[in-house]
N, C-alpha and C positions, 0 to 999 in steps of 0.2 A: 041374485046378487047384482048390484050396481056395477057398472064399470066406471072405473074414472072417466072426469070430463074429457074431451081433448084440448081443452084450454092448461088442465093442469098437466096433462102428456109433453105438452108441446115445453110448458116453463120447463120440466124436470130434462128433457132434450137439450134444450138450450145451455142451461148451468151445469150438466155434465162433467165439461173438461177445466172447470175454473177451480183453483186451489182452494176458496174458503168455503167453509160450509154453508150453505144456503137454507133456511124454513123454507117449504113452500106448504101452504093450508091447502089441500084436498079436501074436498068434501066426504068422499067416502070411500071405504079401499086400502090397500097397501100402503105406509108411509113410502114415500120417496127415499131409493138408498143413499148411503152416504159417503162421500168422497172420503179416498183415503189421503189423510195427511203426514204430508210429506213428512212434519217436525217431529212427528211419534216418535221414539225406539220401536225396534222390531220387536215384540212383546216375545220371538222365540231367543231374543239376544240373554246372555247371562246375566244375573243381578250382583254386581261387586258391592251391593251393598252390606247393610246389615245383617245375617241369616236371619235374624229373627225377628223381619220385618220393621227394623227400629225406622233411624235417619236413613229415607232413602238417598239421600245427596251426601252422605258421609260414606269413605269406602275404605276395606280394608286397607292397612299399610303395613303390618308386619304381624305375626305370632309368636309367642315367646311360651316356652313351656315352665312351670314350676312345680316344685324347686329344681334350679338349672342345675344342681349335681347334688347326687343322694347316694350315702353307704348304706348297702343291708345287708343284715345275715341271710348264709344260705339257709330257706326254710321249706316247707313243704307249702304252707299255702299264699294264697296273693298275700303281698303288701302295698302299701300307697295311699290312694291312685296319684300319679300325673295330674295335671291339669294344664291345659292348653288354651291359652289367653288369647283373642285377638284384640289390634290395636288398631282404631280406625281414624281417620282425618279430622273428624268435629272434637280427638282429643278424648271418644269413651273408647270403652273395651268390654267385652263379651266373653264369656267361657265355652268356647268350642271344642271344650276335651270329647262331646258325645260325634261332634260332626267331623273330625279329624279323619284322617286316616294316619295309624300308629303303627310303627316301624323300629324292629331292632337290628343293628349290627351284626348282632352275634347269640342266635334265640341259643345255643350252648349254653352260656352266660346269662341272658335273662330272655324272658319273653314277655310281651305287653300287648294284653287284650283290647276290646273297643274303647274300655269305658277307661283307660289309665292304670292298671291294676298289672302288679309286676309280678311275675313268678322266677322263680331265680333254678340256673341249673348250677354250672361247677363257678369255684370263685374266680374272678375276672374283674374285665374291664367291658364296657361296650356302651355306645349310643343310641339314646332312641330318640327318635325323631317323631314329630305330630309334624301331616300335610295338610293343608284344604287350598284347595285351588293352588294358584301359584306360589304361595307362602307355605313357610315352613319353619319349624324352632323345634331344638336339641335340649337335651339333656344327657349328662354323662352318669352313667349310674356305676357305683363300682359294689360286686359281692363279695365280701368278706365270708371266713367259715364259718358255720354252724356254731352259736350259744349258746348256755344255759340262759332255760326258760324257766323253771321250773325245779318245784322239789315235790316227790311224791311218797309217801309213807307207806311199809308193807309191814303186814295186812293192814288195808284201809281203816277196816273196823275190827281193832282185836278185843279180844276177851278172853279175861284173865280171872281165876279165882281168886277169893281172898286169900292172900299169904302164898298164891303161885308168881311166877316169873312168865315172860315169853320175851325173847328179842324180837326188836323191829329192827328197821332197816328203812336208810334214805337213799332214797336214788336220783340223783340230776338228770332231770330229762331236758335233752336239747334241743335246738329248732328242726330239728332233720327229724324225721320219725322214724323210732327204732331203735335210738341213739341214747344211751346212759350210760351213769356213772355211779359207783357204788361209794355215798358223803358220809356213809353213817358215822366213823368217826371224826368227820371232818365238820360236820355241822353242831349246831349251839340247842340243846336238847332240855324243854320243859313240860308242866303240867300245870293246867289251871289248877288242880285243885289234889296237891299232894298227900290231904287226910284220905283221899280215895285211891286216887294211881300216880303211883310214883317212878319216874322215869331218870335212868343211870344218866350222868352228862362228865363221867371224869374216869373211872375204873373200865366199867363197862360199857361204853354208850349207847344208848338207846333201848337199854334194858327196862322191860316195865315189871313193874311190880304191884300186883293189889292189897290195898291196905284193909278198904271197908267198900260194902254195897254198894253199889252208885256207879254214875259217869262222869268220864272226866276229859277232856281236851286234849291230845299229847300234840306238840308244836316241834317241827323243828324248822331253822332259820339257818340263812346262808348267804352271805355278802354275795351277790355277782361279779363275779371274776371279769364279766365284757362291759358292764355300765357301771363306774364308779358312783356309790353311794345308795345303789339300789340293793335289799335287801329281798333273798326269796325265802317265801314258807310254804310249810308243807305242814297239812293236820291229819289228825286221826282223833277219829272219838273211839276213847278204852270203857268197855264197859266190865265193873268187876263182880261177881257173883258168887253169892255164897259157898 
């Protein structure tokens, strides 16, 4: 292996301590190291910019969570999620709900995983907060009790002779699991097709009856009591046999 000249030793000595970066051509060998400058950032310093590498001369200026206040029923699984907005100086914004750090008041009340997703315990009040770096934004969530979700028909699948009866039965299942209610005569009771199975809606309710062979749809419907104008159903296919 060659060694450098010492013509090119003596130049890279020389220009050592001088603050701009100097070429020097070597004929053969190691390039000449390079002066650090002074104007860099510290490359271990923090990035206020973009996460996600956007404008790097644009820096965050606040977070905002939405929606900034939500009612839910108490349920058994997640609802949501959250989302967690940043606002930056060039005037864009970014969704940092995955880079947060998520925080509740009062995990009794409700609890909130990484990605925004609410689980709820007893009904309340409480705040949860999305972090990233020195920023932060709130939201107030309040849980309300357990609804009707649901209407579920017993037996799912009955079967009934011709010219036999069998009662069904409706039950309102709520957001909480485990949780019902016996609708059977409080619901609105029919049959697609009453040449085959016919279903009581006024004496008896929910009484089926088979008329001829076949299958037939039994329906029953039920205004919800917690969301005005939503209707719940509940089916069963009756099959009737000779």
């Amino acid at each position: 292996m060659h060694s450098q000249p010492e013509s090119c030793r003596s130049r890279l000595r020389g220009w050592w301590w001088a603050p701009l970066v100097v070429l020097v051509s070597c004929p053969e060998g190691n390039p000449p190291p390079v002066a650090p400058d002074a104007g860099q950032p510290d490359a271990g310093q923090p990035d206020a910019g973009h996460p996600d590498g956007g404008n790097p001369a644009s820096t965050l200026t606040g977070i905002s969570v939405e929606p900034a206040t939500l009612t839910i029923p108490q349920a058994d699984g997640p609802q949501g999620p959250l989302h967690a907005l940043g606002a930056f100086s060039d005037g864009s914004s970014q969704d940092l709900t995955s880079l947060v750090e998520w925080q509740s008041s009062s995990e009794m009340v409700v609890q909130v995983d990484s990605a925004g997703y609410l689980r709820t315990g007893v009904p309340g009040q409480a705040t949860v907060t999305a972090t990233y770096e020195s920023f932060s934004g709130s939201a107030e969530i309040t849980v309300g009790p357990r609804v009707l979700v649901s209407i579920l028909i017993t037996p799912a699948n009955p079967t009934v002779s011709v010219g036999g009866t069998l009662q069904l039965k409706a039950l309102g299942e709520y957001s909480v699991h485990g949780f019902f209610i016996d609708l059977t005569d409080g619901v609105s009771w029919s049959s697609s097709d009453p040449s085959i199975a016919s279903v009581d809606d006024l004496n008896s309710p929910g009484l089926l009856t088979g008329v001829d062979a076949g299958t037939a749809v039994i329906k029953a419907t039920f205004p919800s009591p917690d969301y005005p104008g939503q209707i719940l159903t509940g089916t069963a296919t009756a099959t009737v046999t000779n």
